[in-house]
C-alpha positions in Angstrom: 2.8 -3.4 -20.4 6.1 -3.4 -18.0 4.8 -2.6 -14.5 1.2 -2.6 -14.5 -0.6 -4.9 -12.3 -3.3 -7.0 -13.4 -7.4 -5.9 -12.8 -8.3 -9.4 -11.6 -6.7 -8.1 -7.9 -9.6 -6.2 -7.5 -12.6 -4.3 -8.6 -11.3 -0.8 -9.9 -13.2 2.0 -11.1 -13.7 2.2 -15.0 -10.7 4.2 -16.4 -8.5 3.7 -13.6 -5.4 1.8 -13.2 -2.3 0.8 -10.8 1.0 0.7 -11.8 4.8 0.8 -10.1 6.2 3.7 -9.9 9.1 4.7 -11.0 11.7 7.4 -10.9 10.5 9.4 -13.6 7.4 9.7 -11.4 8.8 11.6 -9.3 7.3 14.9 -10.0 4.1 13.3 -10.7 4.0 12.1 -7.1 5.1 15.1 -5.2 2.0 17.3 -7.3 -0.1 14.1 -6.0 0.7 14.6 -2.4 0.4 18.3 -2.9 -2.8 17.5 -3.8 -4.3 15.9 -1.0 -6.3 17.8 1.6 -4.5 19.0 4.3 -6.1 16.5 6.9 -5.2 13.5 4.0 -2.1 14.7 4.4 -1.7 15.3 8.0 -3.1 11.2 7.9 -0.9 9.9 5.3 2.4 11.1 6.9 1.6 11.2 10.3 2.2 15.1 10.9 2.9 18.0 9.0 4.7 18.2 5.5 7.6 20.2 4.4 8.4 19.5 1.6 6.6 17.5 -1.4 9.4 16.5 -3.7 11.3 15.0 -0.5 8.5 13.1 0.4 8.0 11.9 -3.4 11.9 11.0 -3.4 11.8 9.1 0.1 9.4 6.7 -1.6 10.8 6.4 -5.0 14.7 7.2 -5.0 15.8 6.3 -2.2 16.9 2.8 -1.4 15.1 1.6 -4.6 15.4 -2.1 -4.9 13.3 -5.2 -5.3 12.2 -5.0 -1.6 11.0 -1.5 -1.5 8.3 -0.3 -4.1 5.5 2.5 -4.8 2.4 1.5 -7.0 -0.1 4.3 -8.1 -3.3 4.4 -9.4 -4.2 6.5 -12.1 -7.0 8.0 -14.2 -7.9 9.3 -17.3 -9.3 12.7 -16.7 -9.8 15.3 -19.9 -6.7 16.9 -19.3 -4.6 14.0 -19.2 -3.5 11.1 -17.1 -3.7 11.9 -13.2 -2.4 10.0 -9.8 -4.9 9.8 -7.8 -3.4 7.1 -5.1 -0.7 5.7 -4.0 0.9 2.8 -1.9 4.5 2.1 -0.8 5.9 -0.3 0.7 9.3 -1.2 2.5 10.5 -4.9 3.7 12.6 -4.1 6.6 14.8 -7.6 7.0 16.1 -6.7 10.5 12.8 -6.7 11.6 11.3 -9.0 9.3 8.6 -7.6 8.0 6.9 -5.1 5.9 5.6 -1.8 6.2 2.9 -0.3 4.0 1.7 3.4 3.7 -1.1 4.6 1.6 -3.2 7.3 0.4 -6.1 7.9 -1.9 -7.0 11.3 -3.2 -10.0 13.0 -1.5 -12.9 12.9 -4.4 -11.8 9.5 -5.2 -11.9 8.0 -1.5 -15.0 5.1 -1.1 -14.4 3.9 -4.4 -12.4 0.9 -3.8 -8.9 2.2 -4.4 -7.6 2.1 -1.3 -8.7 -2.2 -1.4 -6.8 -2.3 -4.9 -3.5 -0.7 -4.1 -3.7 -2.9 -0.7 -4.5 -6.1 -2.3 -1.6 -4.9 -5.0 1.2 -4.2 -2.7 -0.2 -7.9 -0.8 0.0 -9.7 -3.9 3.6 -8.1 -4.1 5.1 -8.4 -0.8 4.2 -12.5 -0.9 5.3 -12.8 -4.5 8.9 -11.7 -2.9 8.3 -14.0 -0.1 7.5 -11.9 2.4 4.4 -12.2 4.6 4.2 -10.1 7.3 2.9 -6.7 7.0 2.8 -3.7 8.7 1.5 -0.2 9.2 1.0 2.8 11.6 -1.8 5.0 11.6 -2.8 8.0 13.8 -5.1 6.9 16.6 -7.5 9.6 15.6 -7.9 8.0 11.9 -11.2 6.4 12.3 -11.1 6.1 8.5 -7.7 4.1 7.9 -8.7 2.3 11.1 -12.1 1.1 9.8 -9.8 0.5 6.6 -7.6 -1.8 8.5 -10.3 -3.8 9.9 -11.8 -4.8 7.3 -8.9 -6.2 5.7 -8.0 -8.3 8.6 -5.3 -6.2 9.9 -4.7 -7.0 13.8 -4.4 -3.7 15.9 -1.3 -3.2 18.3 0.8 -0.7 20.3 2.7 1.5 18.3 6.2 2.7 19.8 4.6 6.3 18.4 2.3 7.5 21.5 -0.2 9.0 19.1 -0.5 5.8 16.2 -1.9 2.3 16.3 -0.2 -0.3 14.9 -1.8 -2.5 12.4 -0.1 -5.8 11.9 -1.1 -8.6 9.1 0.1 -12.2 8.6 -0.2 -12.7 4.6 0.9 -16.5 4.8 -1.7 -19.0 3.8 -2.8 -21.2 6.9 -1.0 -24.6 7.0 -2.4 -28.2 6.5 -2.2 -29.2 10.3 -1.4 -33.0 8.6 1.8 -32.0 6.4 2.8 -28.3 8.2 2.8 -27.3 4.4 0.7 -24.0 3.8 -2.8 -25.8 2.4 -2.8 -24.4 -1.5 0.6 -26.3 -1.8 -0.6 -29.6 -0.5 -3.7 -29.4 -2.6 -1.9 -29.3 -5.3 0.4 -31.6 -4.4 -2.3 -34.3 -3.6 -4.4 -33.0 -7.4 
């Protein structure tokens, strides 16, 4: 199926699945975001919200291309398919790097979604051939920040007095003899 990632990225809950987005998800996503708990919210965008379908276009519509995705997880529930988390992700080439958001609704936080859709949009952002990776939290978001930790994110000073910045090299180490990153010259010595 066009645009759905493969399981092996990692382990997701039975029923549930990540996919890109696209524009015909737009409604879908702004009744996600609705969704979310006012303090999952107040996390995910770094302040208050005004309106839900803007937010939903910002990450869908607007500049879509190659470099700048969504992915959202979904779930079979008895009245239907529901979003239950989401990821985007924008390369920023002045800069050059990435920059990730994410959020995961409330009953379905702990369960290893927020992992998937990271490893996803990881597995993305290289497959482009970008490798560095970016993201800004509030300093207050013990969650996000234990988050970040554990997935090897380096913490930094955001230009934003009241976020952390949580920075990620996603290029594989080189092989000190050939400067070549070490997967390659495995192969190339198999």
């Amino acid at each position: 199926m066009s645009g759905y990632l493969s399981p092996v990225l990692a382990d997701l809950p039975s029923g549930v699945w990540i996919r890109t987005a696209f524009s015909r998800d737009l409604g879908n996503l702004a009744d996600y975001f609705e969704t979310l708990s006012e303090a999952s919210r107040y996390n995910r965008f770094m302040g208050g919200v005004g309106s839900f379908s803007v937010l939903a276009f910002e990450c869908l519509i607007r500049g879509c291309r190659a470099e700048r995705f969504t992915l959202v997880a979904e779930s079979l529930e008895p009245s239907g398919i529901a979003m239950i988390a989401e990821a985007s992700y924008a390369f920023d080439r002045d800069k050059n790097c990435g920059e990730f958001a994410i959020s995961v609704s409330d009953r379905w936080q702990n369960r290893g979604l927020g992992s998937a859709l990271l490893c996803a949009v990881q597995c993305r952002a290289v497959s482009l051939g970008f490798f560095d990776l970016f993201g800004e939290t509030l300093k207050a978001n013990e969650h996000m920040k234990a988050f970040a930790r554990k997935a090897g994110f380096e913490f930094n000073r955001s230009s934003d007095w009241r976020a952390v910045r949580l920075d990620k090299n996603l290029a594989p180490p080189l092989n000190p003899a050939s400067s070549r990153p070490i997967h390659q010259a495995h192969l190339e010595n198999s």
